[in-house]
C-alpha positions in Angstrom: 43.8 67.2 30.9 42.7 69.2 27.9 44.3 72.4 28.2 42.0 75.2 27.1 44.2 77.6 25.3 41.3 78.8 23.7 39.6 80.2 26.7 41.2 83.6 26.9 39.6 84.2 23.5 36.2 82.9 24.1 36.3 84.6 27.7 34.1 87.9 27.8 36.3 89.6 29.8 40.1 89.6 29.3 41.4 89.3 33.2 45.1 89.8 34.1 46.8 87.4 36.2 50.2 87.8 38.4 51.2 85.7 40.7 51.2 86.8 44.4 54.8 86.2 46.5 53.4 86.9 49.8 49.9 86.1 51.4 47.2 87.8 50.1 45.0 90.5 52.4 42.8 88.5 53.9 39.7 88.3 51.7 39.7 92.1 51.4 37.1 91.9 48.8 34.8 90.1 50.3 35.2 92.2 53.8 34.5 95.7 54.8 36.5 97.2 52.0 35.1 95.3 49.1 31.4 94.0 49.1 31.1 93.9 53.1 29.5 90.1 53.3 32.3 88.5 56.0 30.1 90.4 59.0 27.0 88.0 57.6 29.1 85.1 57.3 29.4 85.6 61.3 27.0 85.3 64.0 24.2 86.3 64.8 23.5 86.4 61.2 25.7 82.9 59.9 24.5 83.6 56.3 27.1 81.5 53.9 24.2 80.7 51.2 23.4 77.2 52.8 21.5 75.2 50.7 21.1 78.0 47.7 21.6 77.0 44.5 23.5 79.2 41.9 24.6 78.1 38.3 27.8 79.1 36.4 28.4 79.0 32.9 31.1 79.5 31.0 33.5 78.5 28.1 35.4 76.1 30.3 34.8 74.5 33.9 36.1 74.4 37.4 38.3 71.1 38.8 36.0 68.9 40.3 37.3 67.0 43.6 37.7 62.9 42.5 37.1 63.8 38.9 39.8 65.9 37.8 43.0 65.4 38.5 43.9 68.8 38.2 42.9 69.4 41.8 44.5 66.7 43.3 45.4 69.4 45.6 42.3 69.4 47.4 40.8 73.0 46.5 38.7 74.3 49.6 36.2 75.1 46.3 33.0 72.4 46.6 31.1 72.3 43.4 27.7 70.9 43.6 28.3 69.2 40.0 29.9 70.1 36.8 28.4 69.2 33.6 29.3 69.4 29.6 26.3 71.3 28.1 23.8 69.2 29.2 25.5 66.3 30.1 27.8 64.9 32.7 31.7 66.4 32.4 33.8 64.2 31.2 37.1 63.3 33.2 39.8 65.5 33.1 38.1 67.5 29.8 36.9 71.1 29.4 39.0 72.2 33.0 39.7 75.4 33.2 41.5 77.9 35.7 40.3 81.4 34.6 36.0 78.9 35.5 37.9 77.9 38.6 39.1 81.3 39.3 35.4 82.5 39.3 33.8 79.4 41.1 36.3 80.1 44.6 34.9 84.0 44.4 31.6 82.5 44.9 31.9 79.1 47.0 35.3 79.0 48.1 35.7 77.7 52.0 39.3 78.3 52.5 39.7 80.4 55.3 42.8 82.6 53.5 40.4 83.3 50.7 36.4 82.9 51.5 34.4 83.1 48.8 31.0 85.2 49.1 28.7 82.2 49.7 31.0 79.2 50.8 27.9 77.4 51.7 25.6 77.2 48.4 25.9 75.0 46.0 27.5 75.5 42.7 26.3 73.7 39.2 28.7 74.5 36.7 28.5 74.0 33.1 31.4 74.0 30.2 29.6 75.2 26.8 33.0 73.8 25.3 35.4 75.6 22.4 34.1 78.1 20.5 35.2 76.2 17.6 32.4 73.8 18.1 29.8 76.0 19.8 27.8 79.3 19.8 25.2 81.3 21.3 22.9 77.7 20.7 24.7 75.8 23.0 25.5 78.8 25.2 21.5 78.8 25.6 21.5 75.0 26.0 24.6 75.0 28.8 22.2 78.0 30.1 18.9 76.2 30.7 20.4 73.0 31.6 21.7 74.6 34.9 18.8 76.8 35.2 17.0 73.2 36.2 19.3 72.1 38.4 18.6 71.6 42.1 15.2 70.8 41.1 14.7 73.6 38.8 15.5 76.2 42.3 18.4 77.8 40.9 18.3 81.7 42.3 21.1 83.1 39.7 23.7 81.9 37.1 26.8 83.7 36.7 28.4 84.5 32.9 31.9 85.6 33.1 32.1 85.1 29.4 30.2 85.6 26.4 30.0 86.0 22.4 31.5 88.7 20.1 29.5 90.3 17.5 31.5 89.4 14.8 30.6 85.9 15.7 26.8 87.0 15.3 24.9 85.7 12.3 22.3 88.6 11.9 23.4 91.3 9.3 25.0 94.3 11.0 24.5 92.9 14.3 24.5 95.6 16.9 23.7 95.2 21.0 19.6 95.6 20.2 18.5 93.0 22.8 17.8 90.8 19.9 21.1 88.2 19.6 19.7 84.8 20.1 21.5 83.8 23.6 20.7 87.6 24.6 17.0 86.4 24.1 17.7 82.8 25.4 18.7 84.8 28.8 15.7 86.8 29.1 13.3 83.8 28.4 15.1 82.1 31.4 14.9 84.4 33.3 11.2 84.4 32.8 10.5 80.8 32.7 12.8 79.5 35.5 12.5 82.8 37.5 16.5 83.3 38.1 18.9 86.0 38.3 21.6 86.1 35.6 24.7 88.5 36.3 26.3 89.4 33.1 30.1 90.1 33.0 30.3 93.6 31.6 32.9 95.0 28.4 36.4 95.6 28.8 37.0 96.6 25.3 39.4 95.4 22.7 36.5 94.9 20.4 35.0 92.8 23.5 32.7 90.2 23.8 29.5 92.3 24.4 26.2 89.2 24.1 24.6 88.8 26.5 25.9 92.2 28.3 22.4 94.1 26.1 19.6 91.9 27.7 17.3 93.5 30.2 15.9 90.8 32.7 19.0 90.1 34.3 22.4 92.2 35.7 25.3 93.3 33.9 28.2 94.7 35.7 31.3 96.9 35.8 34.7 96.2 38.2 35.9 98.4 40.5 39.7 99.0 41.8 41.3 100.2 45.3 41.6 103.7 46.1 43.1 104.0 49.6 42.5 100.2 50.5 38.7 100.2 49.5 37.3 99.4 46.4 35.4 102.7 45.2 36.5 103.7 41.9 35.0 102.5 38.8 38.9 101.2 36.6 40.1 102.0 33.7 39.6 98.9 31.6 36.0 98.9 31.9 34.1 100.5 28.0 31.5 102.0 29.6 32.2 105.6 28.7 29.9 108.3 26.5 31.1 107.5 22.6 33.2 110.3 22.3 36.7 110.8 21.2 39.2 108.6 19.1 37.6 105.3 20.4 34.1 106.0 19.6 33.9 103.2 17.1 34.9 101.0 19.3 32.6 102.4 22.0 29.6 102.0 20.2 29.6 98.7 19.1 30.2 97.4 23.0 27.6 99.4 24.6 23.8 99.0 24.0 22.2 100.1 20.9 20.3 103.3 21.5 19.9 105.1 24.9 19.1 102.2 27.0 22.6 101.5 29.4 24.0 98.0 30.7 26.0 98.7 33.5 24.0 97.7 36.9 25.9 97.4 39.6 29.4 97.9 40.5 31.4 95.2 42.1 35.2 94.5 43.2 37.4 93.2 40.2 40.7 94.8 40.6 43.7 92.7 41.6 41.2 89.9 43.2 43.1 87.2 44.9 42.0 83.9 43.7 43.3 80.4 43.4 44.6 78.8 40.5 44.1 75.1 39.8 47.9 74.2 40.8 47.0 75.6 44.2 48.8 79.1 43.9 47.2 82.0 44.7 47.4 85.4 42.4 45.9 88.6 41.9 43.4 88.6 38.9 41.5 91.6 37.4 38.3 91.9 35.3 34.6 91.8 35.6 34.8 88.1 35.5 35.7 88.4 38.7 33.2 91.2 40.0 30.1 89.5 38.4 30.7 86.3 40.8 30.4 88.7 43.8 27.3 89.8 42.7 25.9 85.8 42.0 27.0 84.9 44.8 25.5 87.3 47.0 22.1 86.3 45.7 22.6 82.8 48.0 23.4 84.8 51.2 20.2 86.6 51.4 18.2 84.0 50.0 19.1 81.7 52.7 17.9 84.3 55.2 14.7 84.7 52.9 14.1 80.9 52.9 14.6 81.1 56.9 12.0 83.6 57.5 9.6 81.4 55.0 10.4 78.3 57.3 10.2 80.0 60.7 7.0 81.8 59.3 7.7 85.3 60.0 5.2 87.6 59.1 5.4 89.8 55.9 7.2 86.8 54.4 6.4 84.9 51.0 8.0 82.8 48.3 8.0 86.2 46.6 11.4 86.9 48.2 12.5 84.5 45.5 11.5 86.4 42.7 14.6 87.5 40.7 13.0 90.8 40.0 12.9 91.1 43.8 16.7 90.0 43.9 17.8 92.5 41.2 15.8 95.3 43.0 16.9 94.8 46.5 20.6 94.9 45.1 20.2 98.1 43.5 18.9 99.9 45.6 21.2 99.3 48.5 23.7 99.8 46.4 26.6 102.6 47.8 26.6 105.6 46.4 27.6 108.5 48.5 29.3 108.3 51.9 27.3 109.3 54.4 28.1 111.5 57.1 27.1 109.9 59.8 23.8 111.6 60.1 22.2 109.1 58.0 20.5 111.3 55.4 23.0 109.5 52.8 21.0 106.1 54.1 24.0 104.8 55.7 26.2 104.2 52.3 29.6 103.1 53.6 32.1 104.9 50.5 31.4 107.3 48.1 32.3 105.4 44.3 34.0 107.2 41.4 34.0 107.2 38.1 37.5 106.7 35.6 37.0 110.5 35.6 36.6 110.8 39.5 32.7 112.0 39.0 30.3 111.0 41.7 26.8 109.8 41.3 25.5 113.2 42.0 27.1 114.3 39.0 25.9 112.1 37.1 22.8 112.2 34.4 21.3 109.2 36.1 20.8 111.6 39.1 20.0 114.5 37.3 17.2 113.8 34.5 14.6 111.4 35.7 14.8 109.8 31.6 18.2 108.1 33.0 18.0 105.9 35.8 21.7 104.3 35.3 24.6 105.9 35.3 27.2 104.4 32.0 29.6 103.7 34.1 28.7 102.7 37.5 24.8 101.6 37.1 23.3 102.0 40.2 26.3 102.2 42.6 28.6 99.8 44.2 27.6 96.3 45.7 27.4 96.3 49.8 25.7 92.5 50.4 25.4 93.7 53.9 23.7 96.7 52.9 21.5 94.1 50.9 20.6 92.4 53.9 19.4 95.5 55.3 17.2 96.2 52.7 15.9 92.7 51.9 15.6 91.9 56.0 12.2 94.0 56.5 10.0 91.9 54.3 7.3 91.9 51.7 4.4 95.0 52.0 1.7 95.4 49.8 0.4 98.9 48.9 -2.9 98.0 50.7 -1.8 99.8 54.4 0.9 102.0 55.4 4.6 100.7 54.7 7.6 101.4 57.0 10.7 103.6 56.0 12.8 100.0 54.6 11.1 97.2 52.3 10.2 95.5 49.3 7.9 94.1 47.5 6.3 92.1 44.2 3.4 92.6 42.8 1.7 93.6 39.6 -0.1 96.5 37.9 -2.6 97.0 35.5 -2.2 98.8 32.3 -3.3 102.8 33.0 -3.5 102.3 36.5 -1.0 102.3 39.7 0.0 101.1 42.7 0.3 103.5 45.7 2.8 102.8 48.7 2.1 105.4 51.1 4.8 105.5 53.9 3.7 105.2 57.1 6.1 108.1 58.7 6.8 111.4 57.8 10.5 111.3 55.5 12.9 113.8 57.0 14.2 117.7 55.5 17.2 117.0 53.8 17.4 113.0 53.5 17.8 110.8 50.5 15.4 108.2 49.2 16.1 105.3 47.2 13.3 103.7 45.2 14.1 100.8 42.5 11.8 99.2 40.5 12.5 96.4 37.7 10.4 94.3 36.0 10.9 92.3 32.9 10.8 92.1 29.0 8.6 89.6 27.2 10.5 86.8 25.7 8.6 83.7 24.1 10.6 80.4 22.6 9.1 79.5 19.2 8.9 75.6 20.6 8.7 74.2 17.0 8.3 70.3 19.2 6.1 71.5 22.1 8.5 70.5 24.7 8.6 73.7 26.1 12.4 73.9 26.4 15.3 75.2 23.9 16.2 73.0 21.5 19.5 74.0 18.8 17.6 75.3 15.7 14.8 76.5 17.5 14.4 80.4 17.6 13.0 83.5 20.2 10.7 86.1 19.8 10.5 89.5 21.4 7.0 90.8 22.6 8.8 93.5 23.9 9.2 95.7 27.3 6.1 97.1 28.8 6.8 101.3 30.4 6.4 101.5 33.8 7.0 104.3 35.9 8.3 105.7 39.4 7.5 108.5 41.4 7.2 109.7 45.1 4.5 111.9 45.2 3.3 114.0 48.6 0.8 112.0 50.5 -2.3 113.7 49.9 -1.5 114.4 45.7 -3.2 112.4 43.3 -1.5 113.6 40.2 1.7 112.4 38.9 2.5 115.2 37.7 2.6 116.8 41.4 5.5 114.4 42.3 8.8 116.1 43.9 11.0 113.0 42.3 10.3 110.6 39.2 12.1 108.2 36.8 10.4 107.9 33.7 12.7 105.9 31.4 11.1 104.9 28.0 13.5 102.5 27.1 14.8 100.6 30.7 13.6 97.8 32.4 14.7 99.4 35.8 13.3 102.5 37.4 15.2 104.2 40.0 15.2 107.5 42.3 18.1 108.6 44.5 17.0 112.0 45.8 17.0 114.6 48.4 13.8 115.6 50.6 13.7 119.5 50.1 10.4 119.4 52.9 10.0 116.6 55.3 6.3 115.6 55.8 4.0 112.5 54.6 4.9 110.7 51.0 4.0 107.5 48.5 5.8 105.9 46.4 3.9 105.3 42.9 4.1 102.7 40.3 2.5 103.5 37.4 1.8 101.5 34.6 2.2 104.3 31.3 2.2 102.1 28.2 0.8 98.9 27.4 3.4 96.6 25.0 1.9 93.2 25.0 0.4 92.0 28.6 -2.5 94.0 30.2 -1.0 93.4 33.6 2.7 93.7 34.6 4.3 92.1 37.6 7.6 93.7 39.4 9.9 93.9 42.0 9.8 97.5 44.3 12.6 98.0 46.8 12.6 101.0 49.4 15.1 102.5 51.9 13.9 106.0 53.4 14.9 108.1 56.5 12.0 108.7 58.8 11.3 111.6 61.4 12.7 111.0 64.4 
């Protein structure tokens, strides 16, 4: 076997590893404490991701069964296929244990340590040492599993990525414009799939793709009291203030556009290695997988309402702006009371400094809709379902208090969901809309795929905007919440209801970049009257 020495370099996110004595808690991230997806893997929902196909790419690659003979133990981890680039892996070559690590947090079927979707299936590709490749054959490893399955892969994991010192443009900064940061967004574009980006952990970092806007980038949270609800430590998402701003600055996006999009569990993750041990690793390598992975379970229940034809259902529900909106805005943010005006949320997440979402800027000037630390709150896949389970509904008739929806809208014009019951006094709503930036491949050979030499160009990020607005308003002016980023891809609106009563949510297209029409993905989750 080639050992990979290499890897922790080329690896975005440095994890620590230490070896566990005793059993581990029994998959305490993936249960009630961490992202809360075991109650799906049960009846009567039995969602394990059957049949979904989600992509992993990194510097190295997971053991495959009868290939490797690294796993000659018999890993409970079953990999679809692993590759090198875009070819077949080569025996015993490019195996990795930080890839295989990654690969059981998203497939593993050991019943010690489940992973989030033990039933999809996992293509794998090793982009190989980072003394013989870059952010070309990072793109090429990309697309090549983006067209797996058939070319139906729903999302691709990157627990890894490339260091701006390693950049060839002059004075390379996190702009959007780094050629696999543009590779990402063109996929995600032209074969409609969800990347999760591994977010910075300092040190310098390894920040590509983290400054893309099409996909999700995330932070890693640790334990407090048993439950994972504090943002940690190593995580670089921080204002640039202080004795590290330097450092800050050049791992966080250029300008006053943020990365982090979700929080997920990455502190002291128990995993297996390749000899069959199992230790306690840390990073968001580990809490992007979560995230990927969660993307299978409700898409199998998406693609069992399209086969059992249940109404309000489409192929929309595949739509990786849908996927990316759905996440968000279930996301947990403050524990509610019991009452449900807090929408349910099951733990209240902190940031390194202990702050809450409702002291953050992203809740408190509608310009922001992330938070720099903690994005839009912290992964709940069961919270997911709950939001994604109502279906598809179109702004032409009333929609209910829960749902989502893809659609498009037309430049100086917008799209009006009126809500079909009165929102009550004192609840929270939660409104998330993202939509993409224009990415086109300069196809010098007209094969209309990436080819090493070949370059992107950016057409830029149409504005769109959010509000809820009382029922009977026309202007936008007369809404009682907004978010009206000029810079974001995502919208979003976590607010109280001062005065229950009849409301719509708006989408408003504000300024035209470079298409006249603009589709997204709108996901709702109100409290109703009684």
């Amino acid at each position: 076997m080639k050992k990979l020495g290499w890897i922790i370099w080329g690896v975005a996110i440095s994890s620590i590893t230490t070896p566990l004595m005793a059993s581990p808690t029994s998959s305490s991230s993936v249960g009630e404490t961490g992202v809360d997806v075991l109650r799906l893997h049960a009846a009567p929902y039995n969602l394990i991701g059957r049949k979904i196909a989600i992509g992993q790419v990194e510097i190295g690659r997971p053991g495959f069964f009868g290939l490797d003979k690294a796993v000659s133990w018999r890993p409970a981890i079953a990999i679809e296929r692993v590759f090198y680039r875009d070819q077949p892996a080569v025996v015993d070559t490019d195996v990795d244990s930080h890839a295989g690590m990654v690969a059981g947090v998203m497939v593993s079927r050991d019943k010690t340590l489940p992973g989030v979707a033990p039933g999809a299936r996992l293509y794998s590709s090793a982009v190989g040492s980072p003394e013989n490749s870059g952010q070309a054959e990072e793109c090429v490893s990309s697309q090549y599993i983006a067209q797996q399955n058939g070319g139906d892969v729903r999302a691709i994991n990157f627990s890894f990525g490339e260091s701006l010192q390693r950049d060839g443009r002059e004075g390379a900064i996190l702009d959007g414009n780094a050629l696999l940061t543009q590779c990402i967004d063109w996929s995600s574009r032209n074969h409609d799939v969800l990347y999760v980006i591994a977010g910075n952990q300092g040190d310098g970092g390894i920040p590509i793709p983290t400054d893309h806007y099409n996909g999700m980038t995330t932070a890693f949270s640790t334990r407090r009291n048993g439950v994972f609800t504090k943002v940690d430590f190593p995580n670089i998402s921080a204002q640039p203030d202080g004795i590290g701003r330097r450092l800050i600055r050049k791992e966080i996006n250029a300008g006053e556009r943020r990365s982090i999009n979700l929080v997920a569990p990455g502190g002291k993750v128990s995993v297996y290695e390749l000899d069959g041990k199992i230790s306690e690793v840390s990073g968001t390598s580990f809490a992007a997988p979560h995230i990927t992975a969660s993307v299978a379970v409700l898409q199998e229940f998406g693609d069992r309402q399209l086969k059992s034809k249940q109404p309000n259902w489409s192929l929309d529900s595949r739509r990786h702006q849908v996927m990316k909106a759905v996440l968000l805005n279930s996301a947990d943010k403050i524990k509610d009371n019991g009452d449900g005006l807090y929408l349910g949320m099951s733990r209240t997440i902190l940031g390194k400094d202990n702050s809450t979402w409702l002291d953050s800027d992203a809740y408190k000037e509608p310009k922001i809709p992330l938070d720099i630390q903690m994005g839009m709150g912290h992964l709940n896949v069961f919270r997911g379902y709950q939001q994604f389970s109502p279906g598809q509904w179109s702004p032409t008739g009333a929609v209910p208090p829960i749902g989502w929806d893809y659609r498009s809208v037309d430049d100086s014009s917008v799209q009006d969901y009126v809500l079909e019951k009165p929102l009550k006094a004192g609840s929270f709503v939660s409104l998330t809309l993202a939509w993409d930036r224009v990415v086109e491949l300069e196809d010098a050979n007209s094969n209309k795929m990436y080819d090493i030499g070949e370059k992107f160009r950016d057409r830029g990020l149409n504005n769109l905007d959010l509000y809820l607005i009382p029922v009977d308003e026309k202007d936008s002016d007369k809404s009682v919440c907004a978010s009206v980023s000029e810079v974001d891809s995502v919208e979003h609106i976590f607010c109280p209801v001062k005065k229950g009563g009849r409301y719509k949510i708006r989408v408003e297209y504000r300024d035209k970049v470079n298409e006249e029409s603009q589709s997204y993905g709108l996901a709702w989750w109100t409290v109703s009257e009684r």
